[in-house]
N, C-alpha and C positions, 0 to 999 in steps of 0.2 A: 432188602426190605427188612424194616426192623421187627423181632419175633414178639411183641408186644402184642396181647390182644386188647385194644382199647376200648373200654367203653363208654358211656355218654359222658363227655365233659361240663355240657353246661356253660350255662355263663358266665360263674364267678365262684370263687371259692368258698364252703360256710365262713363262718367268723371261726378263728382259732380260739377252742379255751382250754386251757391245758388239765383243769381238774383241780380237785382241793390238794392231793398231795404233789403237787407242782407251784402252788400258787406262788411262793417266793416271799412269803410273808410269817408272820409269826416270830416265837421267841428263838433268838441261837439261829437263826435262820441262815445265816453264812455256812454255819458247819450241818447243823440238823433240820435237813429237808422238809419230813413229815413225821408225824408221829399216827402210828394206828394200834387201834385195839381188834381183834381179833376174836370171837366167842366160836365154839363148835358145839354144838347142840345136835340132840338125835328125839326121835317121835318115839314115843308109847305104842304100842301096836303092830311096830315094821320093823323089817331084820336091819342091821347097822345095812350099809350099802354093800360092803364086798360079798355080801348072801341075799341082795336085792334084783328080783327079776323083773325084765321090762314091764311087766303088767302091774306092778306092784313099786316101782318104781314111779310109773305114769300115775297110780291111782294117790301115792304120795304128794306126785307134783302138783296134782289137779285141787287137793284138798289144802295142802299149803297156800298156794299162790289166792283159791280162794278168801283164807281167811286173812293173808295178809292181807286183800285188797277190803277187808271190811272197815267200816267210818272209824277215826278216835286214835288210830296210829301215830306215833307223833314226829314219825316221816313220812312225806309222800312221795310213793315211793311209785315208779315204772316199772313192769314186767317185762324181759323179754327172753319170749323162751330157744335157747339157742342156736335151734333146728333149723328157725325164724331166716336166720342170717347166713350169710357165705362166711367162708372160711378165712377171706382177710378183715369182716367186722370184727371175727369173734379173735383174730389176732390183736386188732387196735384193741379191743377192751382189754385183753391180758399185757398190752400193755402200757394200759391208763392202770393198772392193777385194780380192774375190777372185779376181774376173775380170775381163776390159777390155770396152770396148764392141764393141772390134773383134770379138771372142772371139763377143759374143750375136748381132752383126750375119751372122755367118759363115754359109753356105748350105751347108756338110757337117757330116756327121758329130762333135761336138765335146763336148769336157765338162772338166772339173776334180777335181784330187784333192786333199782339202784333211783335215787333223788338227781334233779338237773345239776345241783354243785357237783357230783360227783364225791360228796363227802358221805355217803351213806350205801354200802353194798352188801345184798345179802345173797348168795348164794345157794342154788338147791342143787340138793342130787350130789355134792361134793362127798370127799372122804366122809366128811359125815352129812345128814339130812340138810341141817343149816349152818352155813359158816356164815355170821354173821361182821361186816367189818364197817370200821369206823372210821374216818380220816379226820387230822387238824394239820394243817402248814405248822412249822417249825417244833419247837419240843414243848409239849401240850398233853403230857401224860394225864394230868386229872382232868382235862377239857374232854381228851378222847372218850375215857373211861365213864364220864359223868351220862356222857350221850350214850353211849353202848349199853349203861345200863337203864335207861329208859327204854331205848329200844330193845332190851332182852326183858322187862317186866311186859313189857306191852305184848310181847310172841307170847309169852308161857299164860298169858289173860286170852288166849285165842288157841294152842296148840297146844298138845298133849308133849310135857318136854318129859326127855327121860331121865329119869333123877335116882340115886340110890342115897340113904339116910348115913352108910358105912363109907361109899366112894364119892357121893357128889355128882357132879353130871356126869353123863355115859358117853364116852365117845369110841369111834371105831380103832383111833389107836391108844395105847392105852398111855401115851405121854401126855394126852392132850384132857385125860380124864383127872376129874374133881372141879377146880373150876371152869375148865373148859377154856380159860384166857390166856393168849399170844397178844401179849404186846409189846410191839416193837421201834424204833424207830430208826431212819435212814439216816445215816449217815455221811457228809461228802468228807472223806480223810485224805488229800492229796499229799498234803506236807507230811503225814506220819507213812504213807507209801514211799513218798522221792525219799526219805531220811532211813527208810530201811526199818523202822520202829513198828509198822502196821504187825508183824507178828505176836510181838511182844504183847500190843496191844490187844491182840486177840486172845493170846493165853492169859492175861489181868481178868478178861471177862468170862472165860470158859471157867476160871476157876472159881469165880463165884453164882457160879452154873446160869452163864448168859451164852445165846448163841449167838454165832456173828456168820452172816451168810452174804450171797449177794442180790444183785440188783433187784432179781425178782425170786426172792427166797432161797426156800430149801431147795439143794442140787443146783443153784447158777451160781453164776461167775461174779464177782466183783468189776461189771464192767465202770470206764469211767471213774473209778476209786470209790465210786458208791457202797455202801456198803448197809446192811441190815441187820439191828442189836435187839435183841428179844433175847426175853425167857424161856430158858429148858423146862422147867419144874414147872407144873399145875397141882399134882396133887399134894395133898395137907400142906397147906400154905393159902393164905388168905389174901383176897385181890388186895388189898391195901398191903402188904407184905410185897407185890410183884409189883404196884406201884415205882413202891420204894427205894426195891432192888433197881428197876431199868432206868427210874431218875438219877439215882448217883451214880450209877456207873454210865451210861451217858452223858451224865454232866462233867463227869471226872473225864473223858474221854474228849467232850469238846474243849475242856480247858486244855489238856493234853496237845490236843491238835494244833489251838490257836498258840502253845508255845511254840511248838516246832516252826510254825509259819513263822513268828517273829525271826526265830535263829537262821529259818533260808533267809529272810531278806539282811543278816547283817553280813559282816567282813566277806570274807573268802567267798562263803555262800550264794550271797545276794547274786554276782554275774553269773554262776551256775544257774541259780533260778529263775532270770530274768531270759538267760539265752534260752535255755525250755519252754517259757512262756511263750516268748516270740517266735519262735521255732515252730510251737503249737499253731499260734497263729497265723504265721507265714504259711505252713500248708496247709488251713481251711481257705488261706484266699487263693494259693497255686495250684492245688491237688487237683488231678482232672478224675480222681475214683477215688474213692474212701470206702471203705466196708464200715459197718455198724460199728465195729470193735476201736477202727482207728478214728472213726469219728465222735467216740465217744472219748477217748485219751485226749482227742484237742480241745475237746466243749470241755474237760475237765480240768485243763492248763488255763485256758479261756477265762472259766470262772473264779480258778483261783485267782487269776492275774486281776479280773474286777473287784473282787471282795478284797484286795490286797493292797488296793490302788497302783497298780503294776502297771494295769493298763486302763485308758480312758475309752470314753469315746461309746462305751458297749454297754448295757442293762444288762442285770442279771434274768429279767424277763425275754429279753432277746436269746441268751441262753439258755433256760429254761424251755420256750418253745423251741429251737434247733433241737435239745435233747430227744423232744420226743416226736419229731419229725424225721430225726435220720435214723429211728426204727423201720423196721421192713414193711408193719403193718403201714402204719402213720404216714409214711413217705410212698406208697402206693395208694392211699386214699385220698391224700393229698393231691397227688398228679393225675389221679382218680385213668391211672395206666395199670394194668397186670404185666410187672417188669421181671423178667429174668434176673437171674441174681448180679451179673455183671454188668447189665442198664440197672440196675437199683443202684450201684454201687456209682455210675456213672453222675446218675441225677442225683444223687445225694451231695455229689461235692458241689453242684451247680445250685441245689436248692438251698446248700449252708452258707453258702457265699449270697444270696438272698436272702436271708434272714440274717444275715448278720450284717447287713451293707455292705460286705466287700466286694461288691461283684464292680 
């Protein structure tokens, strides 16, 4: 008997929506996913968090979430405080990237307020009081920014933000202090991985003090070739200066990529790349177990191969929802089962072969 504890299935599955930073649309959209802005903001009156006690944490969250829910915001925005939910909701939001791990790991008081696109999330109770984030599909640096700063006028017109006239805004670490902004955008770099060039590519941008991290920030992995470009530096530097900096260097970075992909498909190259594609492909339709890791290396072969005209037949929307269905969260909400790791691993290669038609 299988060690599954299932519970109510229901009749039919919600409608899938994958979020704004999945949508599959926007500028550079082949190479550059999503673009987000990022604000870290702290309250007047309370200790940064890591000197925050639960009573005073609570009395934080009670007054924030109040006044974010007052009329004139120019997001509407949902509450949900994290407590609220089991332990595989609050894995599907970290990773819809609505929240950070640090966020669910937290032992007070904490929750998120986030819009039905999923283009607008704010955080409470994180490293700092509010991390506030912003989503646009493809490379949309001044779209992001444009919004985050309405929505950062409209907090500091309701909350006490902490501000100093020598450092700028106050954050708990102290990288993230002066303007308080992370912005970043995803990257998919497959060709500059197969061709051996991704290092490279990461020391061009550490040297003009940009971070490159992975899927889901700081401390993960680059699953999938995914990848995440932000800015190191916040203090004395002006947001139109960090603008600046992560537009060209991602831009220079997508052009970068889309060379390398021309050169796998010529001479020599091309049957090396084409055998990888289909290789890719061939074990999402045979594979009878896939873990996260390897399911995400074929959705990444996958997608090259459509953006590349490699391969037909496939949506990049097709792969975009497999991406975030053969998560652990995702892919047990979905089958709406509590699956051991090696039935997660089982269903996952049956449910990617449904979504992508090969079954």
């Amino acid at each position: 008997m299988s060690k599954s504890r299932r519970g109510d299935r229901g009749d039919q599955q919600p409608e899938f929506h994958a979020g704004a930073w999945l949508a599959g649309t926007g500028p550079d959209n082949d190479i550059a996913v999503c673009t987000r802005a990022r604000l870290a903001r702290n309250l007047r009156g309370f200790p940064f968090s890591p000197c925050l006690d639960e009573a005073r944490a609570a009395e934080l969250y009670e007054f924030a979430v109040e006044q974010l829910q007052q009329p004139g915001m120019p997001e509407k925005l949902g509450i949900l405080e994290l407590d609220s939910v089991d332990d595989l909701e609050r894995s599907v939001l970290v990773e819809r990237h609505l929240i950070s791990r640090d966020l669910v790991a937290a032992k007070r008081r904490r929750g998120v307020a986030f819009d039905t696109a999923e283009s607008v999330a704010i955080m409470i109770n994180e490293e700092d009081h509010l991390r506030m984030q912003v989503f646009a599909p493809g490379l949309q640096t001044e779209a992001v920014w444009r919004r985050a700063e309405r929505l950062d006028d409209a907090v500091m017109q309701r909350l006490p933000v902490a501000w100093s006239e020598e450092f700028g805004f106050l954050t708990s670490c102290p990288t993230n202090t002066g303007t308080g902004l992370r912005l970043s955008v995803m990257v998919h770099l497959p060709g500059l991985v197969w061709s051996d060039e991704i290092d490279k590519a990461t020391n061009v941008a550490q040297k003009i003090h940009l971070a490159v991290r992975g899927l889901y920030g700081e401390g993960s992995r680059a699953l999938g070739d995914f990848y995440q470009v932000s800015n190191q530096i916040t203090l004395g530097r002006e947001e139109s200066q960090i603008l600046a900096d992560v537009q060209l260097a991602v831009g220079r970075i997508v052009q970068w990529e889309r060379e390398v992909r021309g050169a796998l498909q010529r001479g020599a190259a091309r049957v090396r790349t084409l055998d990888r594609v289909h290789r890719a492909l061939g074990t999402l339709e045979r594979a009878q177990i896939l873990t996260s890791e390897e399911a995400m290396g074929c959705l990444s072969a996958t997608r090259f191969g459509i953006e590349t005209k490699l391969l037909s037949g496939f949506t990049i929307n097709q792969v975009n929802k497999a991406l975030l269905l053969c998560q652990p969260g995702h892919l047990q909400r979905h089958t709406r089962e509590r699956l051991l790791p090696e039935e997660r691993d089982q269903r996952r290669a049956q449910l990617l072969r449904e979504v992508l038609g090969l079954g």
